[in-house]
C-alpha positions in Angstrom: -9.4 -30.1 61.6 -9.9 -31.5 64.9 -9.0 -29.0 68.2 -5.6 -30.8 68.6 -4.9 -30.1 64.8 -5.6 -26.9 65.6 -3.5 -26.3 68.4 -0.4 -28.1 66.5 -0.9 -25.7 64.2 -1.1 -22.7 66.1 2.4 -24.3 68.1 4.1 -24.3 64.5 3.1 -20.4 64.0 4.9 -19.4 67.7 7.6 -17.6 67.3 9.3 -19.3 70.5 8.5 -23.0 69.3 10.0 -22.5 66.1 13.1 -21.2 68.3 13.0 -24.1 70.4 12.6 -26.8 67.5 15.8 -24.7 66.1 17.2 -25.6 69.2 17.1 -29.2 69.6 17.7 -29.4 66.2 21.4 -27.7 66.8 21.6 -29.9 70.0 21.1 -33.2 68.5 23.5 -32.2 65.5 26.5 -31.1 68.0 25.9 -34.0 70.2 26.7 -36.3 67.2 29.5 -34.2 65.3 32.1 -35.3 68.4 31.0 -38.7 68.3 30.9 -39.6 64.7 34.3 -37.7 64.5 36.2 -40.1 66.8 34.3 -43.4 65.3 35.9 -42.4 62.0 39.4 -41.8 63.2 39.2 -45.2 65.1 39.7 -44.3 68.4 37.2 -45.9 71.3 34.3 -44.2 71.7 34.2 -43.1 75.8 37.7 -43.0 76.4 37.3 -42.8 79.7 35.1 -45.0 80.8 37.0 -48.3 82.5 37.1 -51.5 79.9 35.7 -53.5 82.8 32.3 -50.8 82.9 29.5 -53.3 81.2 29.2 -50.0 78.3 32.7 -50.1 78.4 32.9 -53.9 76.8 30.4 -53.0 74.2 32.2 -50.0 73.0 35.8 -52.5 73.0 33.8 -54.5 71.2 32.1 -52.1 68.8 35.5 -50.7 68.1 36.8 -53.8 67.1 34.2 -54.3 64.2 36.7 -52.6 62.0 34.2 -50.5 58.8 31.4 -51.0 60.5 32.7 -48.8 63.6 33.8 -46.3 60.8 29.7 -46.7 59.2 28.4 -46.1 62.3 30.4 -42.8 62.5 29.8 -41.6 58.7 26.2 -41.9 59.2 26.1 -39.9 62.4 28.1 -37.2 60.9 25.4 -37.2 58.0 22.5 -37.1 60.6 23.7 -34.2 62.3 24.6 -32.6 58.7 21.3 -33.1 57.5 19.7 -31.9 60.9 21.8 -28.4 60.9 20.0 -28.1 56.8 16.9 -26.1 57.4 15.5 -27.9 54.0 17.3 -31.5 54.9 16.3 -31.5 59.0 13.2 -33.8 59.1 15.6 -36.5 57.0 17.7 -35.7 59.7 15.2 -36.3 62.3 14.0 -39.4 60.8 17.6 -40.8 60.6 18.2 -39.2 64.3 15.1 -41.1 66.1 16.3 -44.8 65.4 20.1 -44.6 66.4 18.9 -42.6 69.6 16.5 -45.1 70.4 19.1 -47.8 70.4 20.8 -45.6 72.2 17.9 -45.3 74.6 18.2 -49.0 75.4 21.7 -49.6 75.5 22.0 -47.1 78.3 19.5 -48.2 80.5 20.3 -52.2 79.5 23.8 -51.4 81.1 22.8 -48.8 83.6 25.3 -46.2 82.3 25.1 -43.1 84.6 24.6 -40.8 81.4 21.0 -42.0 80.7 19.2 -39.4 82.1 21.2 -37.0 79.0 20.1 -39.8 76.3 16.5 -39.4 77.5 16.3 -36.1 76.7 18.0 -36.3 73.8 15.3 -39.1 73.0 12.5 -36.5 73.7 13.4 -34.0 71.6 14.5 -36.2 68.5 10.1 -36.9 69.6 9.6 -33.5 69.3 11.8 -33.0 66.1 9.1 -35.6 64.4 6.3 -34.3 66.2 7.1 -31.0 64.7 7.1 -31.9 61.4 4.0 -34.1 62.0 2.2 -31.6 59.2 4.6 -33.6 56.5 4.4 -37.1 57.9 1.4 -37.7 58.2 0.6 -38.3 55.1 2.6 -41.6 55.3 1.2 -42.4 59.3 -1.0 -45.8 59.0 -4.1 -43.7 59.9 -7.0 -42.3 57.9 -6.2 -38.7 57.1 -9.3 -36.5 56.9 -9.7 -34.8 53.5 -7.7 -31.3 53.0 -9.8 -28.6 54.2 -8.3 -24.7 54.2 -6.1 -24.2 57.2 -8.0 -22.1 60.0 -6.2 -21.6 63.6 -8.6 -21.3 66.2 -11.0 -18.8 67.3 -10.2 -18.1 70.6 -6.0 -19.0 70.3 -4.0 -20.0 73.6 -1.6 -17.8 72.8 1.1 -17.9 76.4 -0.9 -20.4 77.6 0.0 -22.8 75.0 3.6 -21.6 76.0 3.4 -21.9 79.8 1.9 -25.2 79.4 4.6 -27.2 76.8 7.4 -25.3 78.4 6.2 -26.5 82.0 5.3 -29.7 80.9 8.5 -30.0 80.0 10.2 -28.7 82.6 8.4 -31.3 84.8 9.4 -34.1 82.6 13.0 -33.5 82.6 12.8 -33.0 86.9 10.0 -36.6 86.4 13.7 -38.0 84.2 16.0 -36.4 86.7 14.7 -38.0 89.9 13.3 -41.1 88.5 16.2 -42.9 87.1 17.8 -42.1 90.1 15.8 -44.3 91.6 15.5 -46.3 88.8 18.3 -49.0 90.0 19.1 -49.9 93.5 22.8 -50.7 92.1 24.7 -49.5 89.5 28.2 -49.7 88.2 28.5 -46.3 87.9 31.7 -44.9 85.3 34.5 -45.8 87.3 35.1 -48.3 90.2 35.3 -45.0 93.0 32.0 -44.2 91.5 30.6 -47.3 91.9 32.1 -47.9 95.6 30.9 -44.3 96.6 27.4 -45.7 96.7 28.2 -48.6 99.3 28.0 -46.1 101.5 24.9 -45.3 101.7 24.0 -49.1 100.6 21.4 -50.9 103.2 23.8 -53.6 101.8 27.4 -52.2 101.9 29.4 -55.5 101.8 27.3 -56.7 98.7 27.6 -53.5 97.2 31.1 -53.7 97.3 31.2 -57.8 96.7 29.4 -55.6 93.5 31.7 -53.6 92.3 34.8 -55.9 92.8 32.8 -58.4 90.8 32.5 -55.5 87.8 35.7 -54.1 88.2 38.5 -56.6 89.6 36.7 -59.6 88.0 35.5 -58.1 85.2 32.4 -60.1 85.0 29.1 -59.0 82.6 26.8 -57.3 84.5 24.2 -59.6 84.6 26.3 -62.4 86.6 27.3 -59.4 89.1 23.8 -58.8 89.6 23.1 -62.0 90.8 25.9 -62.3 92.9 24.6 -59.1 94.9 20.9 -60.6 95.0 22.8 -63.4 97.0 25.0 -61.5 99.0 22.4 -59.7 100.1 20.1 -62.0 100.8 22.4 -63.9 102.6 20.6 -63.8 106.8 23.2 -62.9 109.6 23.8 -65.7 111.9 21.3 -66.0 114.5 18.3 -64.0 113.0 15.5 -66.4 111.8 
């Protein structure tokens, strides 16, 4: 075994990471329970969130896919079954990772505020794989060294091996946290307030709000309202060269 082997190993004997992979495995399952639930009844996913919000056309338009909508929600409600199974959760992780990643993408493709909460989910369906890496790698595209007896190391971490994941972590959620903040210069935000709110601290207030009249009056896609702003703003004040 190889010293990072070795220290995966000693992670999966930790009292505290096997609470913590308990953890996100209970997370991910409650996060999907809510929303499977409504997909199933038929009601639109978001409520909330204005039709004219770029996420907020996809989900009229998912909703509108009649069984498909209703799929989407069985197999989350499965997922998050199979995740809360102690015997069932790496099925449930495997299942997890793929409809988080799209997700992932969606989010950040529309610049949906509530990215920042479907990266972390992201991370720890990671770790949820990670975790299990003992029983998947046996199916990774990589040579596997030949089974050898398991042996932790001789001189174990021990707290360190704590105080560094659980820092590490710590400083990628505040790295998630203040970097897609600054991530966009302009987003739609989930309501039209929201989105004017920003103008006001805009270097660009009248194209911010030529911005969010374009996504919420007009009800535009997101891409043409983003090149309306580009112009707006780059648009020179008479008399300046």
């Amino acid at each position: 075994m190889n010293s990072i082997e070795e220290i995966y190993y000693e992670a999966k004997s930790d009292k505290w990471f096997k609470r913590f992979a308990v953890f996100c495995r209970i997370a991910l399952a409650l996060s999907f329970i809510p929303a499977g639930l409504v997909k199933i009844m038929g009601e639109r996913f978001a409520e909330g969130l204005p039709h004219n919000n770029p996420l907020g056309h996809y989900f009229d338009a998912l909703q509108l896919t009649g069984y498909y909508y209703t799929f989407i929600g069985i197999a989350q409600i499965i997922t998050a079954i199979l995740l809360l199974i102690p015997r069932t959760a790496l099925l449930g992780a495997l299942m997890y990772f793929p409809i988080i990643v799209n997700i992932c993408v969606l989010t950040y493709a529309t610049r949906f505020a509530g990215t920042r909460i479907n990266t972390m989910m992201l991370l720890a369906s990671l770790f949820l794989l990670i975790w299990d890496y003992d029983r998947l790698k046996y199916i990774l595209p990589f040579k596997q060294p030949e089974p050898r007896p398991l042996v932790l190391l001789k001189k174990p971490l021990g707290i360190r091996l704590r105080i560094i994941f659980f820092g590490g972590s710590i400083a990628i959620l505040a790295f998630i946290i203040i970097g897609t903040f600054y991530l966009y210069e302009i987003g739609p935000g989930n309501s039209e307030a929201e989105c004017s709110n920003q103008c006001a601290s805009s270097k660009n207030p009248a194209a911010c709000e030529a911005f969010c009249n374009c996504i919420y009056k007009e009800g535009r896609p997101l891409d043409s309202c983003l090149a309306a702003y580009d112009k707006a703003k780059d648009i020179r004040k008479p008399g300046t060269k």
